[in-house]
N, C-alpha and C positions, 0 to 999 in steps of 0.2 A: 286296623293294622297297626304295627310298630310305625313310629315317625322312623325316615332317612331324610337325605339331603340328594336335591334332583343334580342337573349338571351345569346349574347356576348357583350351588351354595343352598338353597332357597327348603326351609324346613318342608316336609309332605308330608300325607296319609293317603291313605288307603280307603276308598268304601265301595261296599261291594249292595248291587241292585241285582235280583234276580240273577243273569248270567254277568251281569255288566260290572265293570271294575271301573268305578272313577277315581284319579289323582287329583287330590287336592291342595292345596298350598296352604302351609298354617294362615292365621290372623290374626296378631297377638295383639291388633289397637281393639278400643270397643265396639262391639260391631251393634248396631239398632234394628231389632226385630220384635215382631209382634208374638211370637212362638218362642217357647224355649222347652229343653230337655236336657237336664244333668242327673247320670245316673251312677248313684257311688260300690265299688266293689262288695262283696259278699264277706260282710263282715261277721268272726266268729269269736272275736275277744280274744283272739289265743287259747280259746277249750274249744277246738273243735269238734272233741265228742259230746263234748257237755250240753245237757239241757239249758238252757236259760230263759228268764219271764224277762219280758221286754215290757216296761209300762209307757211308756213315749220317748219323745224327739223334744229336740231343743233348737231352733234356725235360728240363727241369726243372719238378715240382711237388710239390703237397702235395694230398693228400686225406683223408677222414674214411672212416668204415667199413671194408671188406675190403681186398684186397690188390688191385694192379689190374696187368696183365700183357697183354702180346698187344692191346695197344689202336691201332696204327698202321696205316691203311692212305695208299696213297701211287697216284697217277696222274700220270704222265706225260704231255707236250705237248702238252697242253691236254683230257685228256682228262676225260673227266666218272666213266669206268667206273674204281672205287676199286679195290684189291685188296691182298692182304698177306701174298702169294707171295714165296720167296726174303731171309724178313729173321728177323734171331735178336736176343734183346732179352737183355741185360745190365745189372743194376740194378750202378751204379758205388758209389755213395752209398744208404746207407736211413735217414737220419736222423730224430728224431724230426719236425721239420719238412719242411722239401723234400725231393725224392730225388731225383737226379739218374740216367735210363736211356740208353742209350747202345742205338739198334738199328740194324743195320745188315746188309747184303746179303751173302749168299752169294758174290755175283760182284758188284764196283762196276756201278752202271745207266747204259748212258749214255744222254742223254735232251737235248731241249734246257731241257727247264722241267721242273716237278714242281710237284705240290701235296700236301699232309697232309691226311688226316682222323683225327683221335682221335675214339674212338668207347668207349662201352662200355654192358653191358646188364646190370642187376643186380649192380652192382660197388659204386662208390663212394657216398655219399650227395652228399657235395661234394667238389670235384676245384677247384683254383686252378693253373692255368698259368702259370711264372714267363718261362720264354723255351723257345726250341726253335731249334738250333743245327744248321746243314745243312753237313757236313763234302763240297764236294765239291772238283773242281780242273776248270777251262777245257781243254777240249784245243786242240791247233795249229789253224787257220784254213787248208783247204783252199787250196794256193797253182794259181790257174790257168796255164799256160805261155803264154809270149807265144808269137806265133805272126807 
């Protein structure tokens, strides 16, 4: 749901379980979990009608505990169903702070939008995402023939 404010000042949301509605109180310190899930809007470049070849992703972060690999999943025009078919991940950077991964397609996707989800399960304790960088290119605009 949209954040408001309860009747202590106090940021909320909204999530909903089967019939169940739970309120929940933001949490803006860092929170330490073995699970994480960020998933970013249905991105269409601004051409929404337009075709475009998607060739990879660019992550930049930092995270604490284990080594975190294989965390991307991706869906296409507008779709809800995630998956993480056809992509191979390349740590560019492993610095002691950020790392910079570099994952990308087997075959460039063409699609007309896309969305990310990073995910992972028993991996990191905390995970900080600096940007994520969508390497794709516009294809030509279907020319109709006068007639």
């Amino acid at each position: 749901s949209n954040f408001d404010y309860d009747w202590n000042g106090d940021l909320v949301y909204a999530t909903e379980t089967g019939n169940a509605v739970d309120i929940k109180s933001w949490q803006s310190d860092d929170q330490d979990s073995s699970n994480f899930l960020y998933q970013t809007k249905d991105f269409d470049f601004g051409h929404p009608s337009r075709y475009k070849k998607i060739y990879g992703f660019y992550l930049t972060y930092k995270h604490t505990g284990s080594e975190i690999s294989d965390f991307v999943k991706y869906a296409r025009d507008g779709s809800t169903t995630f998956g993480h078919s056809n992509l191979s991940n390349n740590n560019l950077d492993t610095a002691a702070s950020f790392e910079i991964q570099k994952v990308t397609f087997d075959t460039p996707l063409k699609c007309q939008s896309i969305a990310l989800q990073l995910y992972g399960v028993g991996t990191a304790t905390q995970i900080e995402i600096n940007d994520i960088g969508i390497e794709y290119r516009l294809l030509p605009s279907a020319k109709v023939a006068a007639t």
